[in-house]
Every structure is written in C-alpha cells, then in structure tokens.
N, C-alpha and C positions, 0 to 999 in steps of 0.2 A: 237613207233612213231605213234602219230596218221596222220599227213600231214594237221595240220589245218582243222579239222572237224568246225570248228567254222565257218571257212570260207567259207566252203560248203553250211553249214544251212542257209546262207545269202539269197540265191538264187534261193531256193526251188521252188518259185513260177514265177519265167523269164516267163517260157514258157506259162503259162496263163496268164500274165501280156500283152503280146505279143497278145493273144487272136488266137495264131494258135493252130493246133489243130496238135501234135507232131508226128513224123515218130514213128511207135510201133518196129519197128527194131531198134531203135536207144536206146544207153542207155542214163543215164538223160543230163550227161554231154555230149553229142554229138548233141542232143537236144540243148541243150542250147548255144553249137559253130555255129550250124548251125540257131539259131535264131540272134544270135549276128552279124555273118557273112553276113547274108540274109539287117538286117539293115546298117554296113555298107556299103553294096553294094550302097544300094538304098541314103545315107547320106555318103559319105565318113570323111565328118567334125562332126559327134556326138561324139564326145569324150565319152559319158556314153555306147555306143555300144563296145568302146573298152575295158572300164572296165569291161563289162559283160562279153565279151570276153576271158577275162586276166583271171574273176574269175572261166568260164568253164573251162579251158584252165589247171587251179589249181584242178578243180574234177576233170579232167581227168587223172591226175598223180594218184588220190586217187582210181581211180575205175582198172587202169591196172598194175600199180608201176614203169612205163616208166617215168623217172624223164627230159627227153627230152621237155617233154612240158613245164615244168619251162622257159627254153627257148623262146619259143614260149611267154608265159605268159607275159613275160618281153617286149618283143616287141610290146604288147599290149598294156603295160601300159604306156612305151616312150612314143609312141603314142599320147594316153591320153593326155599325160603332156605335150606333144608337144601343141596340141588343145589348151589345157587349165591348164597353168602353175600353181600346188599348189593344183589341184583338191582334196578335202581331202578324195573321195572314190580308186582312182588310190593309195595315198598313203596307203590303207589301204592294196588293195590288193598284193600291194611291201612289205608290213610285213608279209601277209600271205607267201609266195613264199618263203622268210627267214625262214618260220616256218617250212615249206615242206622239204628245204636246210639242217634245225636244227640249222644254224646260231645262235642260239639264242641270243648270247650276243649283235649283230647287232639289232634282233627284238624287242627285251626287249628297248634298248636304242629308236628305232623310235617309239614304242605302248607306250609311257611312251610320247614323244613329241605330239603324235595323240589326249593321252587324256588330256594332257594339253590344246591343241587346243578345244576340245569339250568333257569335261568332264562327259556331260549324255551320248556320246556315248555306247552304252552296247559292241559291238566289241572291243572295242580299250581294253577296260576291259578284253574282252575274250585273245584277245591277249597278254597281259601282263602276267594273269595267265598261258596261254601254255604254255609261252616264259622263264617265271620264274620257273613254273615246269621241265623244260627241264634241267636247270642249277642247281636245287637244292635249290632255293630258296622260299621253301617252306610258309614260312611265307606271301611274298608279294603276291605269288600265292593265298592265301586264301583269303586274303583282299580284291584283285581283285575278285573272283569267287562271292565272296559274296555281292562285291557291284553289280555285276551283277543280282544276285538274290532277293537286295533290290527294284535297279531298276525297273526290271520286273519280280515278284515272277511267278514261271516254266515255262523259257523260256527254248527254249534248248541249246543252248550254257553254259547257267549259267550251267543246269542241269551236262552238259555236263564235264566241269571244276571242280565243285562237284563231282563228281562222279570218276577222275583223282585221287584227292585229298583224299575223303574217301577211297579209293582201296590201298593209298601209307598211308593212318593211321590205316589201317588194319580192317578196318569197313566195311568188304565185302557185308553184309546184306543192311549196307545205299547206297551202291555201287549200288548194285542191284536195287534201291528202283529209285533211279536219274535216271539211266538208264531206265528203264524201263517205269518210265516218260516218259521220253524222245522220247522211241521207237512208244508209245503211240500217241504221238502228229507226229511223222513223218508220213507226206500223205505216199496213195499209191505208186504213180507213183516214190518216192525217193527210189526205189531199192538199190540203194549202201547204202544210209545213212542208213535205214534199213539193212540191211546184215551188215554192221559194226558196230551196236548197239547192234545188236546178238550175234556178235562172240567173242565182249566185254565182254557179260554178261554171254558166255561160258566158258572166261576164267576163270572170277570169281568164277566160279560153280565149276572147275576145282579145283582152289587152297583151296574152301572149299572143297575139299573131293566127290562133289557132279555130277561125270563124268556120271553119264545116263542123269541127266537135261542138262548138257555141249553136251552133243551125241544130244539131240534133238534140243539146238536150235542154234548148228552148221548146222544139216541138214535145218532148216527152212532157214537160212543164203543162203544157196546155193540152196535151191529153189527159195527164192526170186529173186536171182542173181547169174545164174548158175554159175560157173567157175571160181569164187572171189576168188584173191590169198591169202588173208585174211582170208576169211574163209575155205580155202583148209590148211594153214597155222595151224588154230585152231582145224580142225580136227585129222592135226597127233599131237598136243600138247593133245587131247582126247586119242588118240591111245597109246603114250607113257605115260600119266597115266595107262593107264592100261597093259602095257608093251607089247604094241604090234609092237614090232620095227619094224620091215619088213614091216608092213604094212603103218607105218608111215612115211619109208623112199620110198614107194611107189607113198603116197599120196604128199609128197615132190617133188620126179620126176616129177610128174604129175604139184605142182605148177609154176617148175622151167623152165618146158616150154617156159614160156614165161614173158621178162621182171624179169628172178631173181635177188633178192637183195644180197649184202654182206650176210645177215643176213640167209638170205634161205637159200644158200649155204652152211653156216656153219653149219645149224639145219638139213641137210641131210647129210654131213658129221658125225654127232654125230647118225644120228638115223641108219645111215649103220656100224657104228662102235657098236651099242650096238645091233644091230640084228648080231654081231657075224662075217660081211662081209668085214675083215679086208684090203682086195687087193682095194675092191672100195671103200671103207671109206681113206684106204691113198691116192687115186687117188684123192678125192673129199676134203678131207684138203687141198692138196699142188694148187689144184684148186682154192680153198676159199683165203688160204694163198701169191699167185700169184695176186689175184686181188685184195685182201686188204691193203696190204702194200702199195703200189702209192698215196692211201687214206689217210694214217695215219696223215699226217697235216691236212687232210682239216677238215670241221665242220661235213661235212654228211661221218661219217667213217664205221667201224665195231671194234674199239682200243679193245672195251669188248671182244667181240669174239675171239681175237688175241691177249690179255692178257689169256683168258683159254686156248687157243689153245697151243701157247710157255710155258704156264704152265703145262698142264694136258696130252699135246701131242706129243710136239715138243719138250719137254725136255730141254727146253732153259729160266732157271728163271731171267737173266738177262737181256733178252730180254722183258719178260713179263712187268719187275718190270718198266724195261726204258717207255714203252709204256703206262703202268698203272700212273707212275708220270704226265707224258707226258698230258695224257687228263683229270687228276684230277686239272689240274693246270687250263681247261679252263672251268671243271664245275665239282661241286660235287654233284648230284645228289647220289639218293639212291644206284641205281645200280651199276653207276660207283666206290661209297667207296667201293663197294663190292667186284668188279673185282680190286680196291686197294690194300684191304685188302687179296682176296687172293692170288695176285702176294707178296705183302710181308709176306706171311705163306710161299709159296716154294722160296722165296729166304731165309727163317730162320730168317726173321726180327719179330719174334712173339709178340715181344711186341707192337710193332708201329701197327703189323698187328691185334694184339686185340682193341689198341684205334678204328684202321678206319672201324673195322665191327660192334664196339657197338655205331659210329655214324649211321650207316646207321641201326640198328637194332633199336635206338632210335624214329624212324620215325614211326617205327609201320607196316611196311608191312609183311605182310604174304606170304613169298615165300619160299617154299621149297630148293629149291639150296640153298636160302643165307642162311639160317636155319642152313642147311647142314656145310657150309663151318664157321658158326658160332662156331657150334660144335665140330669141329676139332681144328679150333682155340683154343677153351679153351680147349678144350683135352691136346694140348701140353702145351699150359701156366701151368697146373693145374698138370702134369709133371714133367714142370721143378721147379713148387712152389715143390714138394713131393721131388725132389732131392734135392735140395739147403737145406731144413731140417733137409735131415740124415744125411749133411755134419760131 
C-alpha cells in the first residue's frame, strides 16, 4: 500500500510557497498543518488553506500510519466545499483519502470523473493508475501512467506509477531506474518522500537477490527519517532474507510501537513463528486474527493475511477459501489471485487453484512466496496428471 504517494508529491513546496521559514522539529507534514492552520486562522474563508490542510493532513497518515487523520482530512475538505461548492482541488484530495482507505473501486470511478472534467490534469492520471492498480487492472493502470509521462516526461508521480507497474512486470531493473529518478528529483527537506523511495528500492533489491544494497539503502531510509515504520518494516523483510528471524521479529516489536497495522502485526506473528518462538507467535496470531476479522468487509482489510493465516495456521481451509472468494470478488489484483489460488490448494480445489496462480503469474511479478506456492501447485497437478496415467 503505498497511501497515495502521488498525493504527497503535490505539495512538496507549501512551505516555501508560504515563504516561512519551517519549525526543524517538525516533520514535513506537520510543517505543512501548521502552515495551513496558521492561514486559516488569519482567513477563516480561504477555502484553498483547507485543501492544504486536508492534503497535510493525508502525509500525515503516510509518515506515522495513524489512519485517524483520514478523519481529520475529511473535515477539511467538507469545509472546502462548504466555501466553495465543486472546488476541483478539494475533490481531488477526497480521491486521495479513498486511496489511503484502499476504496479503490470508489477512487477509480471519481479520478476517472476529475479527468473527464480536466483531462491534462497529470494527478487525476496519477490517480486512476493507483486506483486501478489497487483492483488489478492493470492495463488502464498503464495507460494512465503513461499519459502521465507523455504529459510531463520525469515527473514524479508519473515516475512513481511506472515504477508500480514495472515491479508487478517483473522488470525490477526498470523499477529501480523510475525510482531512483524519482528519489533524485525529491528536495531535501521531503524526508518521508525520500525515506519511502528508499525502502521501495530496498525491497526491490531484496527480491532480486541483492540484500547488502537492500541493507544499505534501508539504513539511509532511517537516517533520513529516523524511526519510519516503513522503513523499520523493510528492514526486517532484509533480516528475513537473510534468515534472521529474531532479529526481525525484534525490529518488528520496535515498529509495532506505535500506530501498527493489520499487516505489521501479522508480519511479526510470522517472524516469531519462524525464529522457532512458538508461545509468542500464537499469542501474536490470535492477536492479529482478533483484530482482523471486524475488518473483513470493509475495503481497508488484511483478507490476505487471514487467507494465509486459516490456511497455513489456523488449520481452517474453509474459512481461508470463504474470505479468499470474498475479496476476489472486489478486486483481482496480483496478490490477491494468489492468496486465491492458495486458499484453493488447501481446500484441494487444485485445478481452479492452478487457473488462479497462472493468472497472477501471467503479470510477470517476481515474488518469492507466489513462486513458492506456484510450485506446489503444479507439484500436485503434475501428481494427480502421473496417477490418472497408470490408471
């Protein structure tokens, strides 16, 4: 999940736009609430102070993973549209917030209205491709990225989308190459956007094989911006490449402090289960699994995690396969055919379960896990063709 990265790049420059000169204790988005803040004080009727606002308000969720200020965000933008009915920067930031959410089928349908309304927008573009890459649809994703990039050849957004898209066609090197653009052109003072440009192109280093460069520009990551749960997050995905469980279930503890996700949760769950720590590892499942399920309807879930978990844990394949139908029905993205496909391996649906791994295998991504569970898959097909045979 990136949280609308697209959305952030918008803003880079508020604070010198502003012409103050920023609190250095502050991170960028706090900076940017309190410049937002300070003009409405002085203007209670600027409607654009509240979109600045709204769009801090969205880094902010990206720099701590406190999804509260969504919240917040929202009231910002009422606001706005109270002021000034139709404002087409308000509605842009109500798609991002969607995108933060994972809404996507919501965001997709209003970034697809935005660029109707002003079709050189380059956001509204960027939007569509998150929005579609979110749900698997991959094709309109690229359309978008790339008109973004016709429009303004190495922006960062475009970049940004690009580089989504090369990572899920398994073009880690072109991956790298956007990225790194990208990181390029991010000023100083954007601390998070930097730190999450690095931790991006750690992980990619990661899945090629290449965990010393993933070590190092994880550590740059967390210099830049000490204590990013993101890049605390990427460091134990370094340390479990190199099977350092313990140490990554440490580094885990340490992100889970504060503000953890569905997702943290279950990724320290797994890294105290394969450091061998069986007693806290089922404490920190029925943990994960206590606070996931209330979710399972809504858009911002953890279904994946909770498809592997009643799969690979819980010993429950019909629970898996129910929750795995469940969120394929509202997006099919790479992943989720995957957590499909292996919810119907352990219910023994092997056939249906080889269609939905060689859709998601079709895409081109290079991930170890699905690889994995690709390979068993045909193990057993490949089985049951060698019995049916000697019949």
């Amino acid at each position: 999940m990136r949280s609308c990265l697209t959305a952030v790049l918008i803003g880079v420059s508020i604070g010198a736009v502003a012409g103050q000169k920023p609190e250095p204790k502050l991170t960028p988005a706090e900076q940017k609430i309190a410049w937002a803040e300070n003009t409405i004080q002085k203007d209670p009727n600027k409607f654009q102070a509240y979109n600045q606002l709204a769009l801090a308000l969205v880094r902010k969720v990206r720099e701590t993973s406190n999804p509260d200020y969504y919240a917040q965000a929202e009231e910002a933008v009422n606001k706005s549209l109270h002021l000034a009915p139709g404002n087409f920067e308000a509605q842009k930031v109500q798609v991002s917030i969607l995108l933060g959410r994972q809404e996507y089928a919501q965001a997709l349908e209003q970034a697809r209205a935005l660029n109707r309304k002003a079709p050189d927008d380059l956001l509204a573009y960027g939007y569509i491709a998150e929005a579609a890459i979110g749900l698997g649809d991959y094709d309109e994703a690229e359309k978008a990225a790339q008109w973004m990039l016709d429009l303004r050849p190495g922006n960062m957004p475009g970049l940004i989308e690009g580089a989504s898209l090369r990572k899920l066609y398994g073009d880690v090197d072109g991956a790298l190459d956007f990225l790194n653009q990208a990181y390029q052109q991010t000023p100083p003072s954007e601390v998070e956007a930097a730190a999450w440009l690095l931790t991006e192109m750690a992980d990619l280093q990661v899945a090629a094989g290449r965990v010393e460069v993933a070590e190092k520009l994880v550590d740059q990551a967390l210099a830049a911006f000490p204590g990013y749960y993101r890049a605390l997050e990427g460091m134990a995905r370094v340390q479990t490449a190199r099977r350092e469980y313990a140490a990554a279930a440490e580094t885990l503890r340490e992100r889970n402090r504060s503000f953890p996700t569905l997702r943290s949760l279950y990724q320290l769950a797994q890294a105290l289960d394969r450091a061998g720590r069986s007693a806290e590892a089922s404490a920190a499942y029925t943990d994960f699994e206590s606070q996931a399920r209330p979710r399972i309807e809504s858009a911002d879930n953890a279904n994946r995690e909770l498809v592997f978990y009643y799969a690979q844990h819980a010993h429950q394949p019909a629970e898996a396969l129910r929750i795995a139908r469940l969120e394929v029905r509202r997006r099919h993205d790479v992943l989720t055919l995957d957590a499909y496909a292996w919810a119907l391996y352990v219910h023994g649906e092997y056939a249906e379960a080889q269609a939905q791994i060689g859709k998601a295998l079709a895409v081109g991504i290079r991930d170890s896990e699905l690889s994995d569970h690709a390979g068993r898959i045909t193990s057993v097909r490949s089985q049951e063709s060698e019995a049916r045979s000697q019949k």
